[in-house]
Kinemage of the C-alpha trace (Angstrom):
@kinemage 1
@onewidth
@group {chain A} dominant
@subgroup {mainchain}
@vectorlist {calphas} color= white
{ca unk a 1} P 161.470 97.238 134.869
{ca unk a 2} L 163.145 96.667 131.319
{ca unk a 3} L 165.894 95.001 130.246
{ca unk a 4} L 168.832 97.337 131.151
{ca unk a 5} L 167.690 97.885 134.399
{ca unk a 6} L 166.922 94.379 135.406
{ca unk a 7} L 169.487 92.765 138.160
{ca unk a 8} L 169.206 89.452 136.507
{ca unk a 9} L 170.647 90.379 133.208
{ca unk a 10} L 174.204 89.411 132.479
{ca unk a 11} L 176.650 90.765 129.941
{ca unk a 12} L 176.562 89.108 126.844
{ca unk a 13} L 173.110 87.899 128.030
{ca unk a 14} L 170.944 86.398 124.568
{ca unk a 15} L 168.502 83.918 124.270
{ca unk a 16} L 169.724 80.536 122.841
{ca unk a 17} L 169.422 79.262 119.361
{ca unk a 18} L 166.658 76.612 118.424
{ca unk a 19} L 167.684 73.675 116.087
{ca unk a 20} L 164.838 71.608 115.218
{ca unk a 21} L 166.567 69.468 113.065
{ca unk a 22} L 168.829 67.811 115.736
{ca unk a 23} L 171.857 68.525 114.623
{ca unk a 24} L 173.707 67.999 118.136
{ca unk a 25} L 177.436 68.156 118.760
{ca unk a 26} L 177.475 66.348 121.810
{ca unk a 27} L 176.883 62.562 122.344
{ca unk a 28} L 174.611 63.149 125.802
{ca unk a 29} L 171.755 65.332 123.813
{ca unk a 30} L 171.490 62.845 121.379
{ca unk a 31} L 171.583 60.056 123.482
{ca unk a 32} L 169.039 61.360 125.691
{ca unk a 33} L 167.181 61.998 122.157
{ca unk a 34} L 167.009 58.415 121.756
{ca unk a 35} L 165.674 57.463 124.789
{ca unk a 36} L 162.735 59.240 124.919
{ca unk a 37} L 161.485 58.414 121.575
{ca unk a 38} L 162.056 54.479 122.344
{ca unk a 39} L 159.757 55.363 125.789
{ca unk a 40} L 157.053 56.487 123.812
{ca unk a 41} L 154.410 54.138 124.167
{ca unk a 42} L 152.641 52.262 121.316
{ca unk a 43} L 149.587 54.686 120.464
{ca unk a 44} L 150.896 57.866 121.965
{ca unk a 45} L 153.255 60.378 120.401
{ca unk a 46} L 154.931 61.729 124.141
{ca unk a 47} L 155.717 59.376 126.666
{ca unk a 48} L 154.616 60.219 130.219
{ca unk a 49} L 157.503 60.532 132.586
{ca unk a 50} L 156.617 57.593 134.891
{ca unk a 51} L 158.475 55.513 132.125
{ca unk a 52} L 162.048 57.335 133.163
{ca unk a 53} L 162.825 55.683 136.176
{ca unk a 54} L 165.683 57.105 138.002
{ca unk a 55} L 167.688 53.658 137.889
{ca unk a 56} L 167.433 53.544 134.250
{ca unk a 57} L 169.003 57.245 133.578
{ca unk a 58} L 172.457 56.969 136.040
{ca unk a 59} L 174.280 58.220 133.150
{ca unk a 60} L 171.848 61.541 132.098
{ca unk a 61} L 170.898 62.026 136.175
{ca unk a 62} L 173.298 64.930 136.954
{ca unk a 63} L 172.682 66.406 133.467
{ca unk a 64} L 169.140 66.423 133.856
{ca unk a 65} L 166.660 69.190 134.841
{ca unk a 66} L 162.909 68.545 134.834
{ca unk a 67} L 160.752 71.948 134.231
{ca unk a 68} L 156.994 72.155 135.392
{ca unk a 69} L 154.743 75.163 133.663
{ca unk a 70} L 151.725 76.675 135.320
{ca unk a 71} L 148.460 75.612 134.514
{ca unk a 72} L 148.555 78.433 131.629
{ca unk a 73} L 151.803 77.190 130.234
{ca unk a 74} L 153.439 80.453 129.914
{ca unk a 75} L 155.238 80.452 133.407
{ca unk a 76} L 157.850 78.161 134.217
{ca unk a 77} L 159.707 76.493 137.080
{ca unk a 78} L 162.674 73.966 137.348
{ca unk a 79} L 161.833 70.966 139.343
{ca unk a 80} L 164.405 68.893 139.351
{ca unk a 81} L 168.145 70.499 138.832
{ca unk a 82} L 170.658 67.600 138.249
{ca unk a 83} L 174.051 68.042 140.076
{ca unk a 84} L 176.395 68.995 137.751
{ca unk a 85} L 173.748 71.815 135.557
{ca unk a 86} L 174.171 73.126 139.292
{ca unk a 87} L 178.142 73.031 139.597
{ca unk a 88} L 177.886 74.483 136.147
{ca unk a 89} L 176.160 77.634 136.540
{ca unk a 90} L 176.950 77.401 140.472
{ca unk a 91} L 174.038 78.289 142.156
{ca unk a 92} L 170.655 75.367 142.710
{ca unk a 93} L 168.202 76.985 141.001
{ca unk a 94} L 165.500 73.560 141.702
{ca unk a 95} L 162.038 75.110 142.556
{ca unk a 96} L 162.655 78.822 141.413
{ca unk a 97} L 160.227 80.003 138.670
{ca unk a 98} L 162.139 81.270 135.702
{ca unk a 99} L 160.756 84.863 136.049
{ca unk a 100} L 162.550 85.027 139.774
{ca unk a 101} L 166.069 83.634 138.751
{ca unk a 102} L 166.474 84.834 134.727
{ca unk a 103} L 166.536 87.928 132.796
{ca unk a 104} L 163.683 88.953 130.597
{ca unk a 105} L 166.038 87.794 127.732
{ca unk a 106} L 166.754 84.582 128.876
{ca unk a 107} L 163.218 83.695 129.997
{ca unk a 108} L 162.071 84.612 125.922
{ca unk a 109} L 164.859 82.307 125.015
{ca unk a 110} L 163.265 79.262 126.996
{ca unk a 111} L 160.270 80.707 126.569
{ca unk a 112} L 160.352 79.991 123.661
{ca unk a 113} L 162.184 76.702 123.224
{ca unk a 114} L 159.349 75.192 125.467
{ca unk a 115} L 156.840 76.983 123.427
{ca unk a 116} L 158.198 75.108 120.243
{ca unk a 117} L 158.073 72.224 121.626
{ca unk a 118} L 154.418 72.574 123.321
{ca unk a 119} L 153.558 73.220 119.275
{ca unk a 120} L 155.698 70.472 117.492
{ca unk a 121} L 155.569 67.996 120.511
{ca unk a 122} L 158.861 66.918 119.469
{ca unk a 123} L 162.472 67.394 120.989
{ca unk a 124} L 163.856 70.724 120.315
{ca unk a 125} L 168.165 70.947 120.562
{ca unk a 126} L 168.823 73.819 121.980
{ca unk a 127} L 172.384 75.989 122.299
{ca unk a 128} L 174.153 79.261 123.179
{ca unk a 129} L 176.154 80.235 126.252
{ca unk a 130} L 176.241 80.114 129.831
{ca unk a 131} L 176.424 84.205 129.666
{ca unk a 132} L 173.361 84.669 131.984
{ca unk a 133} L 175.532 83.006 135.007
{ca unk a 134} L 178.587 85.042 133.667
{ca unk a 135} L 180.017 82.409 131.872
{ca unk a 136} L 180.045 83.358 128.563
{ca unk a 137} L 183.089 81.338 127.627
{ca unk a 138} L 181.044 78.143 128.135
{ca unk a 139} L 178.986 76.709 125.616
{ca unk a 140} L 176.194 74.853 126.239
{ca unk a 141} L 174.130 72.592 124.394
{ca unk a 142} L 170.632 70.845 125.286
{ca unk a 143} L 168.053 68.722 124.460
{ca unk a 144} L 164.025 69.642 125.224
{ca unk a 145} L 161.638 67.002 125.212
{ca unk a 146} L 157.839 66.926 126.462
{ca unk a 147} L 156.472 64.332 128.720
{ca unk a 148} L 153.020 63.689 130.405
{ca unk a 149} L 152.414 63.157 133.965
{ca unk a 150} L 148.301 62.217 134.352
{ca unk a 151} L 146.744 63.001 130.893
{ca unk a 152} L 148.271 60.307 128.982
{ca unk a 153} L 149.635 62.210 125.431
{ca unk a 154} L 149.167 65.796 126.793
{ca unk a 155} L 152.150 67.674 127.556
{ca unk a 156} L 152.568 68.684 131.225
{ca unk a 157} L 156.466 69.251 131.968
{ca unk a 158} L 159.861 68.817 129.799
{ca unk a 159} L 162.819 66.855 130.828
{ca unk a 160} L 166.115 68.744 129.374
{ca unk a 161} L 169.707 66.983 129.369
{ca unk a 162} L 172.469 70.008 128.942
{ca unk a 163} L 175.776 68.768 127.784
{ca unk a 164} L 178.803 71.630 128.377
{ca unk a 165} L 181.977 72.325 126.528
{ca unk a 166} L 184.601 75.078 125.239
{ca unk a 167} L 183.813 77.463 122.388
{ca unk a 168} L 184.956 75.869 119.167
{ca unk a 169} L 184.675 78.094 115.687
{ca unk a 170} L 180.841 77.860 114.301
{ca unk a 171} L 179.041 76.491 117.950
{ca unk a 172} L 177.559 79.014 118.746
């Protein structure tokens, strides 16, 4: 099925832009930013995700979504959804592969994001639209960082904190 036919594309529907230099417009991003570089532990250059307890991220919880890839890390699946990424693009989307809920479009544009940051093993800032829930008057901006699970230093899922506002001239 290609692009025009596919049920799961929106209007407007693009992937997002990448910004590897960080230059974020919202506070949460960047504040999430922070944290996970000061979790890396001494010796390692990605922390594992053990060291995010959920007591110690009230603030980023409902912004948060944590994405798991198959074991040939080109397939992708949200594992954790936080509450309000959910009221924003209204529908729960936590334990849907990418391939069943997105658009061919937006699956290349986190495609690859997560592939950039599989590379780089750094955090990736993220932005575009909420177009692919119909909500193209929404911008969104995010931050994409690795973490490890049981290989310490290997990269096994991404932790993303999404920060939402209004279009403003040059965002987007």
């Amino acid at each position: 099925m290609g692009p025009a036919q596919d049920p799961r594309r929106r209007d407007g529907d693009k992937p997002f832009v990448s910004d590897p230099e960080l230059n974020f417009w919202s506070a949460r991003p960047r504040a999430f930013a922070a944290t996970w570089r000061a979790r890396i532990p001494a010796g390692l250059t990605i922390p594992p995700r053990q060291v995010f307890a959920p007591e110690s991220l009230v603030e980023f919880l409902p912004y948060l979504l944590i994405v798991e890839m198959d074991e040939t890390q080109q397939r992708y699946r949200n594992r954790l959804v936080g509450t309000e990424v959910v009221a924003h693009a209204g529908r729960d989307t936590t334990g849907k592969w990418f391939d069943e809920i997105y658009s061919e479009a937006t699956q290349y544009g986190h495609h690859r994001a997560h592939q950039w940051v599989l590379q780089h093993r750094r955090p990736l800032r993220v932005h575009g639209t909420m177009a692919y829930v119909d909500r193209g008057y929404m911008a969104v901006e995010s931050v994409v960082v690795p973490v490890s699970l049981n290989r310490p230093d290997s990269i096994e899922q991404f932790m993303i904190c999404v920060a939402y506002g209004d279009l403003q001239k040059n965002d987007i």
